[in-house]
C-alpha positions in Angstrom: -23.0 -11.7 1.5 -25.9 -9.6 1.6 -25.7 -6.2 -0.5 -25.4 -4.5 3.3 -22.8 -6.2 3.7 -20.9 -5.4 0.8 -21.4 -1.2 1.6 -19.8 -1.3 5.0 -16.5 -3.0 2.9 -16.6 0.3 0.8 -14.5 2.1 3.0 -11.8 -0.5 4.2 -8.7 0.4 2.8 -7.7 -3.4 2.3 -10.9 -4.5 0.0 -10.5 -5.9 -3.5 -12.8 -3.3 -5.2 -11.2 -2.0 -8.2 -10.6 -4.2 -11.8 -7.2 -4.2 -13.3 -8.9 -1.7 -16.1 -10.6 0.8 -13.5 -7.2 0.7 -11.2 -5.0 1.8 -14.4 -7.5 4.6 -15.3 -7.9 6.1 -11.7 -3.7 6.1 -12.2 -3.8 6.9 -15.6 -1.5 4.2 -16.7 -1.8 0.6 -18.5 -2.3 -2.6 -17.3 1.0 -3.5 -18.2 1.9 -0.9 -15.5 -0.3 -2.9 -12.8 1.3 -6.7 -14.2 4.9 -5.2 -13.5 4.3 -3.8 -10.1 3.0 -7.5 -9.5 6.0 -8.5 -11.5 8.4 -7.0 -9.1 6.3 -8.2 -5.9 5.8 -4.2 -5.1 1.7 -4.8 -4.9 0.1 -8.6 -5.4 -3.6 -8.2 -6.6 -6.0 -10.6 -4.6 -7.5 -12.8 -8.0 -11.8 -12.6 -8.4 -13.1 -16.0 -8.5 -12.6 -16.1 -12.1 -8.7 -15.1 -11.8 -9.2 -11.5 -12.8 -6.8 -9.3 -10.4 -8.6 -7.3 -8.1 -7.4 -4.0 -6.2 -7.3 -2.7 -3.1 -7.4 1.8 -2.1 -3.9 1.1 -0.6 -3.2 -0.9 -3.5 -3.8 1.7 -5.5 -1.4 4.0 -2.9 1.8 2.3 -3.6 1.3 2.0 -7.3 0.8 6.1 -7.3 3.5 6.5 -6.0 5.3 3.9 -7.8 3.9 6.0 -11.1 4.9 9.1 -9.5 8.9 8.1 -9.4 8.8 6.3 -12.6 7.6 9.4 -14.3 10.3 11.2 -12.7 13.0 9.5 -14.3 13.1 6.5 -11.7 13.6 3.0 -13.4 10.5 0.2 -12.3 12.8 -1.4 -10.4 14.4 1.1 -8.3 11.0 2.1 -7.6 9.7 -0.6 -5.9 12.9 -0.6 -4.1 12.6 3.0 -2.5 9.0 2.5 -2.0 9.6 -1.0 -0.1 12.4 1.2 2.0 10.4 3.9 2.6 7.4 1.5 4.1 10.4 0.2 6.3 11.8 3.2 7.5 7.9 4.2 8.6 7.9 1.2 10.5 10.9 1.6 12.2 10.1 5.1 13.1 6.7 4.1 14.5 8.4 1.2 16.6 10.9 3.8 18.1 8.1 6.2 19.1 6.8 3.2 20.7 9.9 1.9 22.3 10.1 5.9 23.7 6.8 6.4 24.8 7.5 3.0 26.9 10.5 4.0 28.1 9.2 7.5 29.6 6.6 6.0 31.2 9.0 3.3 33.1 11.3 5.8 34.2 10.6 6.1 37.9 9.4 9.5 39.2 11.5 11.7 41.6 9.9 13.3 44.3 10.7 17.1 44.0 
């Protein structure tokens, strides 16, 4: 990979950019934080060649807002828990637009 290559990966969302230590400063957290959001299968860190966890920017998302509940009183676990029902409620909603937008244009047109 040429170091071109490695700029245009700079802004996919999905890329393994940030160390375990840089991750828990941008949340201002530990590492211990990161390990237990692994722990509970809420984010799994893709592993550097030498086994060192790497992050991703929408890694980075969920364990924000992971953070966010936990400082709000919000055990780890139950956490992870909204957060995982929260991505599936999105997902359901967007497949419902869907479904909706496919159903208005199949409903036949009356002449007026």
């Amino acid at each position: 990979m040429t170091a071109d290559d490695s700029y245009g990966r700079l802004d996919d969302d999905d890329y393994p950019a940030y160390t375990m230590g840089r991750a828990a400063e941008i949340l201002g957290t530990t590492p211990a934080f990161l390990r237990a959001l692994g722990e509970h299968r809420l984010i799994t860190p893709l592993r550097s060649e030498g086994g060192h966890r790497r992050y991703s920017r929408y890694q980075l998302r969920i364990a924000a807002r992971a953070r966010e509940l936990v400082d709000q009183g919000t055990t780890l676990e139950a956490a992870c828990r909204i957060i995982v029902l929260e991505d599936q409620l999105e997902e359901a909603q967007r497949i419902n637009a869907e479904y909706r937008r496919a159903a208005e244009t199949a409903k036949p047109q009356t002449a007026a």
